[in-house]
N, C-alpha and C positions, 0 to 999 in steps of 0.2 A: 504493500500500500504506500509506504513512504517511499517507493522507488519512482513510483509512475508519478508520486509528485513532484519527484525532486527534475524528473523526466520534462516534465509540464514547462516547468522554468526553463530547462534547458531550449524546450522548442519556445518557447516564448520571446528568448532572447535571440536564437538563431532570424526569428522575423524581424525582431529588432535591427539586429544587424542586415538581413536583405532589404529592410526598408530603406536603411542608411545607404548602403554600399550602390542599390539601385536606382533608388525615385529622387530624381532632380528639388524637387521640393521640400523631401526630408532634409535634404541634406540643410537647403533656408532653414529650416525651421528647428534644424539643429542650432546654425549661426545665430536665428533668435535667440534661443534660448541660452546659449552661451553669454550671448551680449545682455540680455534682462536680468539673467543672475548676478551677472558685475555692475553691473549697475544695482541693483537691491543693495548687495552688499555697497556699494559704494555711498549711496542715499541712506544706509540703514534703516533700511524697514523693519517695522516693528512686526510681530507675531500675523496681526490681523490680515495685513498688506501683503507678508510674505504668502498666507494662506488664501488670498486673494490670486494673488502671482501663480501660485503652484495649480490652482485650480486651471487658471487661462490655459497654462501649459501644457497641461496632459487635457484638457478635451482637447489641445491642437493637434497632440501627437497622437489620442486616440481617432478620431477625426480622420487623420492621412492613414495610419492602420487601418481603418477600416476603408474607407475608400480604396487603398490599394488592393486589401483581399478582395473586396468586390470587382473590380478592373482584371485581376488576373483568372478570378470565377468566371467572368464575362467572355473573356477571351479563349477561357476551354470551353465552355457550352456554345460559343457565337464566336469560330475563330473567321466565320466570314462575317461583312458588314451585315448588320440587322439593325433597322431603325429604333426599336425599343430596347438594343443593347446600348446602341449608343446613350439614348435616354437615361438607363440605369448607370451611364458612366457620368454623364453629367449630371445628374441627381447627387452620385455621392462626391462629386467635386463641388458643387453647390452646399452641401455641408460641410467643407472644411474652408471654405470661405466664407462659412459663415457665424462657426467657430473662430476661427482668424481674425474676422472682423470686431467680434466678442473679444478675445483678447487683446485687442489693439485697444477699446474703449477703455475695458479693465485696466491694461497698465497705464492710458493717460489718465483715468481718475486718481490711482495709485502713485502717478510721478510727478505728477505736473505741481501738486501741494509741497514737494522735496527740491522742486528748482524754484 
């Protein structure tokens, strides 16, 4: 039982990394996230802000994880063009723009009181 969990992680992270390694956009939204963290610390955010912060974050990166499984779903069931494949690929690109957009407000509320 603890092995298939310990398992779990292990493929959790391996998506981690093919999301990195392949989608042009993770990789931005690594850069985000690199740059807001230095910046928090640099501003010192306090507990509530950083927990503000952390939230933005992971629905962005939840957001393109999901997006990306559904993109590469789409492409085994629909490796040729199909109009409502495409649809379901921009659907879930429309939600990480719109997560994105969501963290974007998030952290001007959260930084613009520290400049």
């Amino acid at each position: 039982m603890l092995k298939k969990r310990l398992l779990s992680f292990k493929y959790a992270f391996m998506g981690l990394g093919d999301l990195i390694r392949h989608q042009p956009n993770a990789r931005i939204h690594l850069l985000a996230t690199v740059l807001v963290l230095g910046a928090g610390f640099w501003v010192d955010l306090q507990p509530g802000e950083w927990a503000l912060v952390a939230l933005a974050i992971s629905l962005v990166w939840a957001g393109e994880a999901f997006n990306t499984a559904l993109e590469y779903l789409t492409d085994l069931v629909s490796p040729d063009f199909h109009p409502l494949a495409g649809k379901a690929k921009d659907a879930a690109a429309a939600a990480v723009l719109i997560s994105a957009a969501g963290a974007v407000a998030i952290g001007l509320l959260v930084f613009i009181p520290h400049l």
